[in-house]
C-alpha positions as CSV (number, residue, x, y, z in Angstrom):
1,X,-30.3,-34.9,-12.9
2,X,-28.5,-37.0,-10.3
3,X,-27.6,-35.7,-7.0
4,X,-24.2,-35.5,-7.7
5,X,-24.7,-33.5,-10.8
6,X,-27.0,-31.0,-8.8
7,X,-23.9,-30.4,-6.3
8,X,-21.7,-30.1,-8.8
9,X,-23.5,-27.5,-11.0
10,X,-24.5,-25.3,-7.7
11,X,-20.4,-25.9,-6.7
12,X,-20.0,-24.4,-10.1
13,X,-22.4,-21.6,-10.0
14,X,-20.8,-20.6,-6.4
15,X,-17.8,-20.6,-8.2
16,X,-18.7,-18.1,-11.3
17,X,-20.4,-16.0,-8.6
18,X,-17.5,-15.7,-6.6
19,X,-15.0,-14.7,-9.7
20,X,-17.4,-12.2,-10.5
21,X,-17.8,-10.2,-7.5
22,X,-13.8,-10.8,-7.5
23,X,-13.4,-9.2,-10.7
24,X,-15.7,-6.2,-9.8
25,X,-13.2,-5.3,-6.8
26,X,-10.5,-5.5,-8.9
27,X,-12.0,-3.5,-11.9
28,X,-13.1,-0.8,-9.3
29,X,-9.3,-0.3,-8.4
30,X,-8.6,1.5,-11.7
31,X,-7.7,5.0,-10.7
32,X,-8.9,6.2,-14.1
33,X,-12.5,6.1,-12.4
34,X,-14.4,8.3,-10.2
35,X,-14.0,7.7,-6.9
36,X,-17.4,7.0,-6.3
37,X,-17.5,4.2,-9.3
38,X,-14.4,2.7,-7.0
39,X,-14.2,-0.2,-4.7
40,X,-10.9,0.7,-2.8
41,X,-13.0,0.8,0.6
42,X,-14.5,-2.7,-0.2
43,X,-11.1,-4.1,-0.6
44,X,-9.4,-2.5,2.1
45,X,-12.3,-3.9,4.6
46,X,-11.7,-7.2,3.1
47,X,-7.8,-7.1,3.7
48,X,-7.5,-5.5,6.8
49,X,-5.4,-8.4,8.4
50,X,-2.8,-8.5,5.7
51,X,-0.8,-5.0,6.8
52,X,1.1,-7.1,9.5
53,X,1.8,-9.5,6.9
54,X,3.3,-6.7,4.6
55,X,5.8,-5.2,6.9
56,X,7.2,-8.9,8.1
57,X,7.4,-9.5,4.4
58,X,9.2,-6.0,3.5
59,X,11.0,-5.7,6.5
60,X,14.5,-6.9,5.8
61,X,15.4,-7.4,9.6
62,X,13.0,-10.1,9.9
């Protein structure tokens, strides 16, 4: 394989990799699940930065 196509299958890989671990966070928000089976701290940790971006956005002074 060319060099190119080596870069482009590992970009690829990165990619699917990354979706994954996505959609594990966002399957272990289901509140049908145990708590423990849950990944609401691992998002939360992830987003911490985003609050002050909620309130500007639902704040209807600003």
């Amino acid at each position: 394989m060319s060099e190119q196509r080596n870069e482009a299958a590992n970009i690829e890989q990165r990619y699917v990799a990354e979706q994954n671990d996505e959609e594990a966070l966002v399957e272990g928000l289901d509140p049908a699940k145990p708590r423990e089976q849950k990944t609401t701290d691992a998002v939360a940790a992830s987003g911490d930065d985003v609050e002050e971006h909620v309130d500007e956005m639902t704040d209807p002074e600003r």
